[in-house]
gemmi code that builds the backbone of each chain (N, CA, C; Angstrom):
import gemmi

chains = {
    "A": [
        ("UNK", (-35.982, 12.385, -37.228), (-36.848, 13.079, -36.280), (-38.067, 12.219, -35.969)),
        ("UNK", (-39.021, 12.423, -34.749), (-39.622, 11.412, -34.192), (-40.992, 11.888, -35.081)),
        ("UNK", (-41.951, 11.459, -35.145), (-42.939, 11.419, -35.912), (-43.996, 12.357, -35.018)),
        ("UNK", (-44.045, 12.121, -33.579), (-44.573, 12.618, -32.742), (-43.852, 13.058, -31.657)),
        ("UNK", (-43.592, 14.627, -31.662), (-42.146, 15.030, -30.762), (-43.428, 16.034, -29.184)),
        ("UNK", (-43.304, 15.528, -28.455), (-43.181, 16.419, -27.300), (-42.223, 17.013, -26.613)),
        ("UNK", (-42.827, 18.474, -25.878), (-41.797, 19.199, -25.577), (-42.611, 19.766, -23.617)),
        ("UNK", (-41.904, 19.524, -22.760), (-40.620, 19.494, -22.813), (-41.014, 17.948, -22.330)),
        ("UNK", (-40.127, 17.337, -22.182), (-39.591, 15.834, -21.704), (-39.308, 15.972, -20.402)),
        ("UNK", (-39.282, 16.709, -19.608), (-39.353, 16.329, -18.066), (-39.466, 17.955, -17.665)),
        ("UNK", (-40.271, 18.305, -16.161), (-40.168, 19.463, -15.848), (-40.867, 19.268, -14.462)),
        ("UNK", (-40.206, 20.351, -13.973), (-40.571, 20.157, -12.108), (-40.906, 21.170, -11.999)),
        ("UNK", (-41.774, 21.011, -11.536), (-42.363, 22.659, -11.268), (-43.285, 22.888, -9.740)),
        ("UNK", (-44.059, 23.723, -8.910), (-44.352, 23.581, -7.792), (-46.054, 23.966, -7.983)),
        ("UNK", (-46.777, 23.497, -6.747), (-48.185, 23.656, -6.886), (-48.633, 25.561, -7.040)),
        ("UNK", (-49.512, 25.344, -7.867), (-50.233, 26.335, -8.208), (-49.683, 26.982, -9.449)),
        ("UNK", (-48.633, 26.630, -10.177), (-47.880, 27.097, -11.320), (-48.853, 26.743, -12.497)),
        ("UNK", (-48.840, 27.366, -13.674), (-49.153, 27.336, -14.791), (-48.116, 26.432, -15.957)),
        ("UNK", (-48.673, 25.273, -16.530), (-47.894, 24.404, -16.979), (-48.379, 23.919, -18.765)),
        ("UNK", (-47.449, 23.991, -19.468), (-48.060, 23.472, -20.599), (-47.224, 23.060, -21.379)),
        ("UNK", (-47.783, 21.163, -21.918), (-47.107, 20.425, -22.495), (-47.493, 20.189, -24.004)),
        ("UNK", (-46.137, 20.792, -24.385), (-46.816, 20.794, -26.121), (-46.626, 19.311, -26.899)),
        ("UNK", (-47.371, 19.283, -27.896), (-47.173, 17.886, -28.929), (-47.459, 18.577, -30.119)),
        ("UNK", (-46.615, 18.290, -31.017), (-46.189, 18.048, -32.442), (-46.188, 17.158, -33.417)),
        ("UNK", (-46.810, 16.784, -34.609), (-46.461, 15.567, -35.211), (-46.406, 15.724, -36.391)),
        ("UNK", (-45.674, 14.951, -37.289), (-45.419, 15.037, -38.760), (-46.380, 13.918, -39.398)),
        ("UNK", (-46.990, 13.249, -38.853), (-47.950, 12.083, -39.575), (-48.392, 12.820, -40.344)),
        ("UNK", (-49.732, 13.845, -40.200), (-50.611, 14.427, -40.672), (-51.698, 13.780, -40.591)),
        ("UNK", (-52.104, 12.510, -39.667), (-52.920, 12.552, -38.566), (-53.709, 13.610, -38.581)),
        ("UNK", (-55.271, 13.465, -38.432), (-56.031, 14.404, -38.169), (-56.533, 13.883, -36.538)),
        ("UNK", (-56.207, 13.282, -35.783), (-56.438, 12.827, -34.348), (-55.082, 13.483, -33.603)),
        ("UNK", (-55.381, 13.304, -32.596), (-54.705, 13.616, -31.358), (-55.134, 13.666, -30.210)),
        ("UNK", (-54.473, 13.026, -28.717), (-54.885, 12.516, -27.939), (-53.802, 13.044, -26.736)),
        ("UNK", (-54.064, 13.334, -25.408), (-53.716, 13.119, -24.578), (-53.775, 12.136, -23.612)),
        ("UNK", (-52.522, 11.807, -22.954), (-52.767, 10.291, -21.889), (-52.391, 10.557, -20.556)),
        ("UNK", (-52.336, 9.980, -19.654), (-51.451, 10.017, -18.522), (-51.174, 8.604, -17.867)),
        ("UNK", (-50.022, 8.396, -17.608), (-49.695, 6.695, -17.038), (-49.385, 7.168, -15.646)),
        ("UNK", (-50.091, 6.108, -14.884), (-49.614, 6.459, -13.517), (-48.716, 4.477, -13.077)),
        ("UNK", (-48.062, 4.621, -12.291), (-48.369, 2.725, -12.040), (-49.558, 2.274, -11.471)),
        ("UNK", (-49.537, 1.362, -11.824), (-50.626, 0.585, -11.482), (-52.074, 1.066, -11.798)),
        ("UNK", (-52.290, 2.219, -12.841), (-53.042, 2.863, -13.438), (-53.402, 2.477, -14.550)),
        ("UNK", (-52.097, 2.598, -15.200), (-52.105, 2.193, -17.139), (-52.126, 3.547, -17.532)),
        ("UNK", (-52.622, 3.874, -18.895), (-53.006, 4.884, -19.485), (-54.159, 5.683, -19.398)),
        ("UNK", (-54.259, 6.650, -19.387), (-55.869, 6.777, -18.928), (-55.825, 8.477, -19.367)),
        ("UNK", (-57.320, 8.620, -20.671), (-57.466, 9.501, -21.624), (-57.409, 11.121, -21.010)),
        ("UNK", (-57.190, 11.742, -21.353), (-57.527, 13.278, -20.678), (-58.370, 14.076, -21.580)),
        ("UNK", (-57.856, 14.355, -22.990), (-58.578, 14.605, -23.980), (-58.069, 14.009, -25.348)),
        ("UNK", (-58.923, 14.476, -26.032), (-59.065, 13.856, -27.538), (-59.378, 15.322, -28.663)),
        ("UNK", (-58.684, 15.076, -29.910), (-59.681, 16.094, -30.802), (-59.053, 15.260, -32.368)),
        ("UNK", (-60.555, 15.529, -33.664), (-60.468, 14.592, -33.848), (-59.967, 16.026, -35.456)),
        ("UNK", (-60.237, 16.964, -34.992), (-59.844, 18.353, -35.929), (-59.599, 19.454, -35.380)),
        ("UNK", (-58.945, 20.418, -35.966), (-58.866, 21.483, -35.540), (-60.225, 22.393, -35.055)),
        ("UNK", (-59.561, 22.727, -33.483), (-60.822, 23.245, -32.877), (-61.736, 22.074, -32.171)),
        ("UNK", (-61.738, 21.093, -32.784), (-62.028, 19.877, -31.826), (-62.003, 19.381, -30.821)),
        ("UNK", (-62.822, 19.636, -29.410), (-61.994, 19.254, -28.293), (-63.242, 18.215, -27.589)),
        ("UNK", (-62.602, 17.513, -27.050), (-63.482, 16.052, -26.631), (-62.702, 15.599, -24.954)),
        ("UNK", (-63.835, 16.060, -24.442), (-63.017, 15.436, -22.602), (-62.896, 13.549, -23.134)),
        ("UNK", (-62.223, 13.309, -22.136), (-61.831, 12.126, -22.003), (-62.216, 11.753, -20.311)),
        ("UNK", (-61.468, 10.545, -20.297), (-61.806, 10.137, -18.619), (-61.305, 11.010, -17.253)),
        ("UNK", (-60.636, 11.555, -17.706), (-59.850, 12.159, -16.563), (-59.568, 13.983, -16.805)),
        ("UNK", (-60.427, 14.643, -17.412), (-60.057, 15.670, -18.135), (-59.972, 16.971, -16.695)),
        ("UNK", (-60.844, 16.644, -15.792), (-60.934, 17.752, -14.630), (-59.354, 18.354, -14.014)),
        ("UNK", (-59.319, 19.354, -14.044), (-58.127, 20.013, -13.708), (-56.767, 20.464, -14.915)),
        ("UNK", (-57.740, 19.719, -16.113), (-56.791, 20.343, -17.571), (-57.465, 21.131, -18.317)),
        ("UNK", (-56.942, 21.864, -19.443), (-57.002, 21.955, -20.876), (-56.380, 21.917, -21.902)),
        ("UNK", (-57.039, 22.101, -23.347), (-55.905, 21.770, -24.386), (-56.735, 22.853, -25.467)),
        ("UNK", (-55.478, 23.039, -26.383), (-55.867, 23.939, -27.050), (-55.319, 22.994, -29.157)),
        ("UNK", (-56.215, 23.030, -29.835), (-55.763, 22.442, -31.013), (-55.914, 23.602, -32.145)),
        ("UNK", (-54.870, 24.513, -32.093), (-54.695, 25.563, -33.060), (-54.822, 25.066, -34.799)),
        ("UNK", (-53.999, 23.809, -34.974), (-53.483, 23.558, -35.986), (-53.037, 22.010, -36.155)),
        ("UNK", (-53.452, 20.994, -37.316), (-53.081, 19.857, -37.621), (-52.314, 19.199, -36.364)),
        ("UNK", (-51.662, 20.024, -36.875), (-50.107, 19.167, -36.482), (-49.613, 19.582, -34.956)),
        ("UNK", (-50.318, 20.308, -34.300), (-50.313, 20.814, -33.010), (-51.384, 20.802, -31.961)),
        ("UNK", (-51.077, 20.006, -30.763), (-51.999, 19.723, -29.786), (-51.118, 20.053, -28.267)),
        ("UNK", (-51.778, 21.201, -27.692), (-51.126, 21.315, -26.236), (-52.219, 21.129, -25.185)),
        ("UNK", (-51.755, 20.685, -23.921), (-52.127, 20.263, -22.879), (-51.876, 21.476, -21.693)),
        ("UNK", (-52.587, 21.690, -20.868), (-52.392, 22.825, -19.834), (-53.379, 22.232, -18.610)),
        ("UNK", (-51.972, 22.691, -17.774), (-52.469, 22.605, -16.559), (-52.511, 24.031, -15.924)),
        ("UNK", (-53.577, 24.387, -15.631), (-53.580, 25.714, -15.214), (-53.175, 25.864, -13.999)),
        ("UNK", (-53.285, 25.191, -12.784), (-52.757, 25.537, -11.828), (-52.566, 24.224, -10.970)),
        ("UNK", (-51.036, 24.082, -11.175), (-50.449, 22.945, -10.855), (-50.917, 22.029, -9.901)),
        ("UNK", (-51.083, 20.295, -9.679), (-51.603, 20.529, -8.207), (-50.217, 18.940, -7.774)),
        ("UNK", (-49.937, 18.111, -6.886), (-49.095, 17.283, -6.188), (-49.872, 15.993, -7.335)),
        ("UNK", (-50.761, 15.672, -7.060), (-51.174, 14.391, -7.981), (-51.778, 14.954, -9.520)),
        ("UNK", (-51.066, 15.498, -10.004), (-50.967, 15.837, -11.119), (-49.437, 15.188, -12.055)),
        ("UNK", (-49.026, 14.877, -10.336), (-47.510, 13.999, -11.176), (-47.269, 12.669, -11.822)),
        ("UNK", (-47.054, 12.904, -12.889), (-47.350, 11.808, -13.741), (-46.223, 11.874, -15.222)),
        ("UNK", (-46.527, 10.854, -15.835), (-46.179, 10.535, -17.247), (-46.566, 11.132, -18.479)),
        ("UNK", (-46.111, 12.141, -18.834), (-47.794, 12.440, -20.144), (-47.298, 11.963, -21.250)),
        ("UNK", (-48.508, 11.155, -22.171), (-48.023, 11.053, -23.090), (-48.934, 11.973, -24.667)),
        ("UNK", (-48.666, 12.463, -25.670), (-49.146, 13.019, -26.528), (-49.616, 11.480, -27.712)),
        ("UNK", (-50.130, 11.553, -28.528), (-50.573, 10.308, -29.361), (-51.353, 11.066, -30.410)),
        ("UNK", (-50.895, 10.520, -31.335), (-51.960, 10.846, -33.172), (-52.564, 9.255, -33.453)),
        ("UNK", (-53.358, 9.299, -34.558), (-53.978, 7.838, -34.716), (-54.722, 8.062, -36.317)),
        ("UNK", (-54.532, 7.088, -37.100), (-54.949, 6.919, -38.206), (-56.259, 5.921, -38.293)),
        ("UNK", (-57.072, 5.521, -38.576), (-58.346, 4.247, -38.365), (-58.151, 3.196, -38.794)),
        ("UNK", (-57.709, 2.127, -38.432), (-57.411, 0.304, -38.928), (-58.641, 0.273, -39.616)),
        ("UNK", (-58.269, 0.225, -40.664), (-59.380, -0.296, -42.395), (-59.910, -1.477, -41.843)),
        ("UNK", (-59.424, -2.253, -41.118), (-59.850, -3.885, -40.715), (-60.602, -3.830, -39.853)),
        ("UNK", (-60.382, -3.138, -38.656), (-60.913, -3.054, -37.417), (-61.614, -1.782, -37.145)),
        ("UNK", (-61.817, -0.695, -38.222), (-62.441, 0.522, -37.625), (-62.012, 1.502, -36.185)),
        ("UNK", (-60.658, 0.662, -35.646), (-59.934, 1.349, -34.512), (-59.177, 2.199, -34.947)),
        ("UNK", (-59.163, 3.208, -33.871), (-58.104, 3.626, -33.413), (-56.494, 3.135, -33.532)),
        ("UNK", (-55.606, 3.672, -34.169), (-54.466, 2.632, -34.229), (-53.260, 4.089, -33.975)),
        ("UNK", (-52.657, 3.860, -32.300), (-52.105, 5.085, -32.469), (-50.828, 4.884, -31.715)),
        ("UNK", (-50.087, 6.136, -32.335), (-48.577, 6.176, -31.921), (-48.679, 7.865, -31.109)),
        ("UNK", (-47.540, 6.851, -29.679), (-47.152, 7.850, -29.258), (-45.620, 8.772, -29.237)),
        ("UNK", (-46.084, 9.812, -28.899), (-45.093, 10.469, -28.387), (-44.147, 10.029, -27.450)),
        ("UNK", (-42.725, 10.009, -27.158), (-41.988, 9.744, -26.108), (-41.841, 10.333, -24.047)),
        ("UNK", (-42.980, 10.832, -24.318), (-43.571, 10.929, -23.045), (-42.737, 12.430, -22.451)),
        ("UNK", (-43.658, 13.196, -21.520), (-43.296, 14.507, -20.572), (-43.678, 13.781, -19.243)),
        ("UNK", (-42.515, 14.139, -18.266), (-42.324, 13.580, -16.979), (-42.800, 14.869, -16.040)),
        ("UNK", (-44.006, 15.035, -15.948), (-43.761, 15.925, -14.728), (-43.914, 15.992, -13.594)),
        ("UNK", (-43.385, 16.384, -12.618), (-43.312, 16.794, -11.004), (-43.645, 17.302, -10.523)),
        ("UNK", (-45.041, 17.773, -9.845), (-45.254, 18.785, -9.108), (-45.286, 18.943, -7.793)),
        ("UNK", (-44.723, 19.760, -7.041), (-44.171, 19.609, -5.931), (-45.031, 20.459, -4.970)),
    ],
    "B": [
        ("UNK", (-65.208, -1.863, -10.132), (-64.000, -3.167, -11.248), (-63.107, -2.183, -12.593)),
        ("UNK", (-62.095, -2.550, -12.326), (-61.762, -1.696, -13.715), (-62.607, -2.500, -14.895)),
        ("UNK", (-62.619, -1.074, -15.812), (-62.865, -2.267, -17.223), (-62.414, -3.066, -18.152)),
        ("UNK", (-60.730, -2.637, -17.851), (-59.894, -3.739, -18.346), (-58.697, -4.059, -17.313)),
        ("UNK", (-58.405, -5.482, -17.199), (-57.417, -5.581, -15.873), (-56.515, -7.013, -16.650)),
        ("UNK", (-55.401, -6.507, -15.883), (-54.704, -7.093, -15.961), (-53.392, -7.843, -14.961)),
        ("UNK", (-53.066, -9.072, -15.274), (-52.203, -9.111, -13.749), (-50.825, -8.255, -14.181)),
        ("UNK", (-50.513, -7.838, -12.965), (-49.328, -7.009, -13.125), (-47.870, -7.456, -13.157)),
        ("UNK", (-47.806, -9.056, -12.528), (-46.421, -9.329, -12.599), (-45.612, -9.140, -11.420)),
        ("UNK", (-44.851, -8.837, -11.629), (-43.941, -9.317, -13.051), (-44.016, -10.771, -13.015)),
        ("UNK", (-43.814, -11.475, -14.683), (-43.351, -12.632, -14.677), (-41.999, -12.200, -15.171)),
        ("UNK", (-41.212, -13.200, -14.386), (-39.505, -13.809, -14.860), (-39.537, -15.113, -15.499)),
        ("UNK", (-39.547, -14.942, -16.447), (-39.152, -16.097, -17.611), (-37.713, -16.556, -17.909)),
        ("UNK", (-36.813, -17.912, -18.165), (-35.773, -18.061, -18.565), (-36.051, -17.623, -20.213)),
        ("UNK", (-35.084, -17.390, -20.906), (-34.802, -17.144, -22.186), (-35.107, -18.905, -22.625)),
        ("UNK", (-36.258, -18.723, -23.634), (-36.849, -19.823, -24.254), (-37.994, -20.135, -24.183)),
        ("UNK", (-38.177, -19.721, -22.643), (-39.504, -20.224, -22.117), (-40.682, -19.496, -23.159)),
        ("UNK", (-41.722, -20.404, -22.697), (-42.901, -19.883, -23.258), (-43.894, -19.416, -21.875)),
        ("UNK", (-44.224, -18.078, -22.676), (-44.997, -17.232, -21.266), (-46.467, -16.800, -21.668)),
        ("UNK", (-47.432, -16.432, -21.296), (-49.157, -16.253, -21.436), (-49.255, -15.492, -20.655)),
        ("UNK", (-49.945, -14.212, -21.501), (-50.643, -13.245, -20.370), (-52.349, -13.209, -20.765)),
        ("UNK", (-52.990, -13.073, -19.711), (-54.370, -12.462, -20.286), (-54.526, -11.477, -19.677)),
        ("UNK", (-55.674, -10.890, -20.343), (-56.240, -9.480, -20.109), (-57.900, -9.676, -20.102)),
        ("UNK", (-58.761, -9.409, -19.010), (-60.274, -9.556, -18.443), (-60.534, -8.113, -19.023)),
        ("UNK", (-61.951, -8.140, -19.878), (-62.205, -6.665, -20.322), (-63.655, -6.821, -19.243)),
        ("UNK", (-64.417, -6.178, -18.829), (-65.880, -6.287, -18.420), (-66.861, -5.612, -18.935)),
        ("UNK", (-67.041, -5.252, -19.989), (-68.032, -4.738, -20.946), (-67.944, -5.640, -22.045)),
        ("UNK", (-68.929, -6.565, -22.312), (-69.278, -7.255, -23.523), (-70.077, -6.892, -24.484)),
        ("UNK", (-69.646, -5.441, -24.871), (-70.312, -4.347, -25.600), (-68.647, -4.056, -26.610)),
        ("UNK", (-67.640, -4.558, -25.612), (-66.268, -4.633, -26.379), (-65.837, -5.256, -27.539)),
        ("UNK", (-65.136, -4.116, -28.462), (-65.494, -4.583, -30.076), (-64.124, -4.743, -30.832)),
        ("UNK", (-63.096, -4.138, -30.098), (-61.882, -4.220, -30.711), (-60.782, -4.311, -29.775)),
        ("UNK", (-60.036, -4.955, -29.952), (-58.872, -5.397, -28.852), (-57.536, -5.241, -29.383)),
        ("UNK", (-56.226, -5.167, -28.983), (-54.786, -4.801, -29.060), (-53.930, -5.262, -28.003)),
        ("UNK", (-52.765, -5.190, -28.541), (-52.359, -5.463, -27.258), (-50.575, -4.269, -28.147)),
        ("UNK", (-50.229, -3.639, -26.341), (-49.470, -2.807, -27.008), (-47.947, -3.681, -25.930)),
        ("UNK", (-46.660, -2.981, -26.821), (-45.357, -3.483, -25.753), (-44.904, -1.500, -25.415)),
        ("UNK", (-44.690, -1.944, -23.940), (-44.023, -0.403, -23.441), (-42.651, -0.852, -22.527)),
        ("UNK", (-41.389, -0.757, -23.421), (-40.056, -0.705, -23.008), (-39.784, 0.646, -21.572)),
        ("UNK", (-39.371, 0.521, -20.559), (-39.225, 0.931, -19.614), (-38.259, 2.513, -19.469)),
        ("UNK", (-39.489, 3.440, -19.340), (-39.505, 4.590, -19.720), (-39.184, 5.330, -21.319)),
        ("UNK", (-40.156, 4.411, -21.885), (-40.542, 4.965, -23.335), (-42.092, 4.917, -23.638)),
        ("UNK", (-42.196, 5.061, -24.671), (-43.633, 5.055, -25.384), (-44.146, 4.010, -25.603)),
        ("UNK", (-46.091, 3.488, -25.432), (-46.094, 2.350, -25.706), (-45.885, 2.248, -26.826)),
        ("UNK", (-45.687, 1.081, -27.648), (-46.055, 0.913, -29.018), (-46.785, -0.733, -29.593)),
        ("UNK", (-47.972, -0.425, -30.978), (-48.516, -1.439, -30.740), (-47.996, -2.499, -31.173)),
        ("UNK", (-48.085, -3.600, -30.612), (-47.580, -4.879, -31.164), (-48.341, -5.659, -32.015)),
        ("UNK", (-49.764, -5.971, -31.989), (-50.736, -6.359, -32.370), (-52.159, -5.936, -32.434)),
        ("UNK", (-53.154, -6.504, -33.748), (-54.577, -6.208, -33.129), (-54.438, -8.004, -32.515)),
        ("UNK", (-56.214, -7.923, -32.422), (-56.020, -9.326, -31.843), (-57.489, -9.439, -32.508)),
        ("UNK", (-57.836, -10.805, -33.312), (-59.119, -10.525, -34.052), (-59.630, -12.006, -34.063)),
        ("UNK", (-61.025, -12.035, -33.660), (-61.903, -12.622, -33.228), (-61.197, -14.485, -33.642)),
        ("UNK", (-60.703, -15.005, -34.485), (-60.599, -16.103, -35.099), (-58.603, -16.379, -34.395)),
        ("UNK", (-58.421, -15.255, -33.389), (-56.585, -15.469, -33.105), (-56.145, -15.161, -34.468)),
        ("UNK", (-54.636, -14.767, -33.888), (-53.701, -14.458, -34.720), (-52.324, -14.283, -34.373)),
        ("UNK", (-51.225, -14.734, -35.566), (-50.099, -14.771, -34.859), (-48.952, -13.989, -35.424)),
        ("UNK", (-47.990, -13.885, -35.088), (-47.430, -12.922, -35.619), (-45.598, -13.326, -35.123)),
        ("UNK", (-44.987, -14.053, -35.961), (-43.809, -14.414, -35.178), (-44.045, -15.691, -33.992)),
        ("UNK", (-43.311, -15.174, -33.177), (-43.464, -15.737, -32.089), (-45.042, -15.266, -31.293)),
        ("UNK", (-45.449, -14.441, -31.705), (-46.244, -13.792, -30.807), (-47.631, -14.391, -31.184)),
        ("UNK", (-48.654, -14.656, -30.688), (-49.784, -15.213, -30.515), (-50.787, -14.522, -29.704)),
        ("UNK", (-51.909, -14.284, -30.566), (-53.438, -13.273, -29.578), (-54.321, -13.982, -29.661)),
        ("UNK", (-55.521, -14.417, -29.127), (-56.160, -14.760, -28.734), (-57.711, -13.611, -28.726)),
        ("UNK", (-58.908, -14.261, -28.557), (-59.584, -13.937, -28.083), (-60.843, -14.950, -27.913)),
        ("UNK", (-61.066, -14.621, -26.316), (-62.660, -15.631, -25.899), (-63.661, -14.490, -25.551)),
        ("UNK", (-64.453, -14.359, -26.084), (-65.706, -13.809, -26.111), (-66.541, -14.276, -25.272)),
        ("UNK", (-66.530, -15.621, -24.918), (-67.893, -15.868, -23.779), (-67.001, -15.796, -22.729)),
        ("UNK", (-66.074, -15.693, -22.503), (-65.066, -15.395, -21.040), (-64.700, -14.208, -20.677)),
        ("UNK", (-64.812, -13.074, -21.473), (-64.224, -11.951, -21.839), (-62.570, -12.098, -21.396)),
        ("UNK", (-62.158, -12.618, -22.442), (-60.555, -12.000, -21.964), (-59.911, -11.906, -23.675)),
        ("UNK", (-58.851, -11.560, -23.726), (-57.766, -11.643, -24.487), (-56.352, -12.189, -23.944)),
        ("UNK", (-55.558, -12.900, -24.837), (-54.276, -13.703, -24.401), (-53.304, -13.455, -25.107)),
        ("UNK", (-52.125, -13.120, -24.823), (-51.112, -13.242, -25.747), (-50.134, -14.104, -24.922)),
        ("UNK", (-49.349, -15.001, -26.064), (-48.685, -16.235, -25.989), (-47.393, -16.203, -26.653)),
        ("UNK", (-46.108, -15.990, -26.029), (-45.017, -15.445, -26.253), (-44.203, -16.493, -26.082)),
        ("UNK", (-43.541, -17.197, -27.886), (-43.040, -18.711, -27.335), (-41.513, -18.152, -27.765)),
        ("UNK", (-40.728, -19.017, -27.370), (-39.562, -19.104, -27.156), (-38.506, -17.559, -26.820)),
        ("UNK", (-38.747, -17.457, -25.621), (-38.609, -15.915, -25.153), (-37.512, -15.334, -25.450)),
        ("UNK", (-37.074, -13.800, -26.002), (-35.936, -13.271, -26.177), (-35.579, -12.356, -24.653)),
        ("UNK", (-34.073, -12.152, -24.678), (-34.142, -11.081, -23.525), (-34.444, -9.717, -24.249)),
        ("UNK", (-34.871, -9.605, -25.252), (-35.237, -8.469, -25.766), (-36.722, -8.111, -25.821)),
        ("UNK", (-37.446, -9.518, -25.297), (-38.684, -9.395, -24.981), (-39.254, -8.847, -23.754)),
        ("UNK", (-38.231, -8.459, -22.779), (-38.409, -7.677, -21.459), (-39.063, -6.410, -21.413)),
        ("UNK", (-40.222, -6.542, -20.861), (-41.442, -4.908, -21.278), (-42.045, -5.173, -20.610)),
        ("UNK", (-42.945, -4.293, -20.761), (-44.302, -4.558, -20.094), (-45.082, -4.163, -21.444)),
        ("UNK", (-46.023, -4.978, -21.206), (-47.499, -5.535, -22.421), (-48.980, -5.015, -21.451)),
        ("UNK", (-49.453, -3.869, -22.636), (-50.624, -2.987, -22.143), (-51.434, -4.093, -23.289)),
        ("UNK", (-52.825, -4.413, -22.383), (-53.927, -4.490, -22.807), (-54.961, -3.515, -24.047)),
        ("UNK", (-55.191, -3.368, -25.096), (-56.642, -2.218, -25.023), (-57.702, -2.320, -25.687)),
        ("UNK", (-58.753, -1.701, -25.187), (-59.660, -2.539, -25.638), (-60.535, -1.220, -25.937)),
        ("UNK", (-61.339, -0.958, -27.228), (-62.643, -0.056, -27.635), (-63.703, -0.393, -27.043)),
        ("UNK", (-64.654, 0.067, -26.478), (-65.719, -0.262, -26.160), (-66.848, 0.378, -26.904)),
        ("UNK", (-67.840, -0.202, -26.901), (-69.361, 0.894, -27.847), (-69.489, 1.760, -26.914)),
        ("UNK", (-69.622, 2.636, -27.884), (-70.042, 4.458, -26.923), (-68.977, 4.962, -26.416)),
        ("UNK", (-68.013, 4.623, -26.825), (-66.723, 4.911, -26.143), (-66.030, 6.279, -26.996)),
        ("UNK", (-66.482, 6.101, -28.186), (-66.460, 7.157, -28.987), (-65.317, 6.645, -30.032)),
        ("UNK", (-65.217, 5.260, -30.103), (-63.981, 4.461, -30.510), (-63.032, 5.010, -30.031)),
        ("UNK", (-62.917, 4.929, -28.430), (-61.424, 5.458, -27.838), (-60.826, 4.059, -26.937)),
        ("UNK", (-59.833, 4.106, -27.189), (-59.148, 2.996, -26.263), (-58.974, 3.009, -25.064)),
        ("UNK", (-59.768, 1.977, -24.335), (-59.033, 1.608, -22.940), (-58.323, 0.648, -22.456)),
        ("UNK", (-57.229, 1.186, -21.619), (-55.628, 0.488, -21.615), (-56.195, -0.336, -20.282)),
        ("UNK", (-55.418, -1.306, -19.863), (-54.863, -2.253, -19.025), (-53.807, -1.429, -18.174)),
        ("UNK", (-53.838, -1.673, -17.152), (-52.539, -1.381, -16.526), (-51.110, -2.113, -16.534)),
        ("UNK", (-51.104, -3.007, -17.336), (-50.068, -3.686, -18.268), (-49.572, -4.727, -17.267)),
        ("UNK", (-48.461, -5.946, -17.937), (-47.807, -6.906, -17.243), (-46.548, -7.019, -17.523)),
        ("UNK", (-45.856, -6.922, -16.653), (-44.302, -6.703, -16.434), (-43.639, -7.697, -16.997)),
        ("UNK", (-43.174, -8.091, -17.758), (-42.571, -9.627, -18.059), (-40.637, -8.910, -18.081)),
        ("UNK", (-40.044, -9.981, -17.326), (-38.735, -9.863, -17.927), (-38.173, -11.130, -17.903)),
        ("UNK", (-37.273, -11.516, -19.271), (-36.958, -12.991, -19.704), (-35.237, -12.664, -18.866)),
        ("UNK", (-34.852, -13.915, -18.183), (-33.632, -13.726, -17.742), (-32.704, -14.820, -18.636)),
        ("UNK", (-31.751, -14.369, -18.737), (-30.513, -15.104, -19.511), (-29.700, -16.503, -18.737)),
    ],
}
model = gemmi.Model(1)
for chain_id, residues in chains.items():
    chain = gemmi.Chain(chain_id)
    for i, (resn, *xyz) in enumerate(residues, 1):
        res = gemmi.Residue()
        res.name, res.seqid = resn, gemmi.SeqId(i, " ")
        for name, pos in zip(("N", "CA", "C"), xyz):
            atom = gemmi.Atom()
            atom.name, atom.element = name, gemmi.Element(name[0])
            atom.pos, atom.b_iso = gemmi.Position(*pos), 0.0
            res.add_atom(atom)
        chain.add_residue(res)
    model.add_chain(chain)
structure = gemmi.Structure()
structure.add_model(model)
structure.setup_entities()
């Protein structure tokens, strides 16, 4: 099983819908992160939390939320769907490089969504 | 300007070749660097840090110039299994130690 499982992995859905992409992880990671890849974009943060109840905007957070109930659980919501909201998502946990004081993180296998 | 850029590519490499990418950060407030590989429609994952004195790892080689701002990675004798694209990332101060990505470089080695 993947270490960091998102659900669902692809979903089409139409503007103004209510949408939410869950992440899961078995690390036990106390981080968790949301991303979004666009091309020619890269990755680019939405939110962050670094504990439960923790919630930290990121660069791009306008038009989301997330809710961190529990460790091992971080969801993403889009409350009301919009056309450039279509993108890549990816979920991510992160442990701290002893060497480097970074961030050192693994992702999830990515949610594809479509909004139409 | 973005704050981290990168050229996009693609490079086509023969299998063997030796290939160089850099990555321009523009905050010299930038304290930690990476460089990640993302196989085509999967997850990135990291390949390297990259730390102030270079470092190598296999075939793989990082770099860093500080009075230029960039980072380099140097990919010698190419596999076709080396076909990805390679994200930049870089921490910045005040950033909250959060990473910012590159919009990555396409490399694919042909046989």
């Amino acid at each position: 099983d993947a270490d960091v499982t998102q659900t669902p992995r692809n979903r089409i859905t139409k503007t103004g819908k209510r949408i939410m992409l869950e992440c899961s992880q078995t690390k036990g990671h106390d981080r968790m992160y949301w991303y979004r890849q666009d091309p020619g974009l890269g990755l680019r943060l939405i939110y962050y939390s670094f504990d439960v109840k923790d919630i930290n905007k990121g660069e791009i957070s306008d038009g989301y939320s997330v809710s961190r109930q529990a460790q091992a659980k971080f969801s993403l919501s889009l409350e009301s769907a919009i056309p450039n909201q279509t993108a890549l998502y990816f979920c991510a946990t992160s442990v701290q490089d002893r060497a480097t004081g970074a961030n050192v993180l693994t992702f999830g296998a990515g949610s594809r969504l479509t909004v139409l | 300007r973005k704050e981290v850029e990168q050229d996009p590519g693609p490079f086509n490499v023969p299998e063997g070749a030796t290939v160089a990418f850099n990555c321009t950060y523009s905050n010299s407030a930038s304290q930690s660097f990476f460089w990640y590989r993302q196989d085509c429609r999967k997850e990135p994952k990291l390949l390297m840090s990259v730390y102030s004195s270079g470092n190598e790892d296999g075939r793989f080689t990082a770099q860093l110039n500080r009075a230029s701002q960039y980072i380099s990675l140097l990919i010698r004798d190419s596999k076709l299994s080396d076909s990805a694209t390679y994200l930049c990332a870089v921490i910045i101060i005040g950033s909250a130690r959060q990473l910012t990505f590159g919009s990555g470089t396409q490399l694919t080695v042909l046989p």
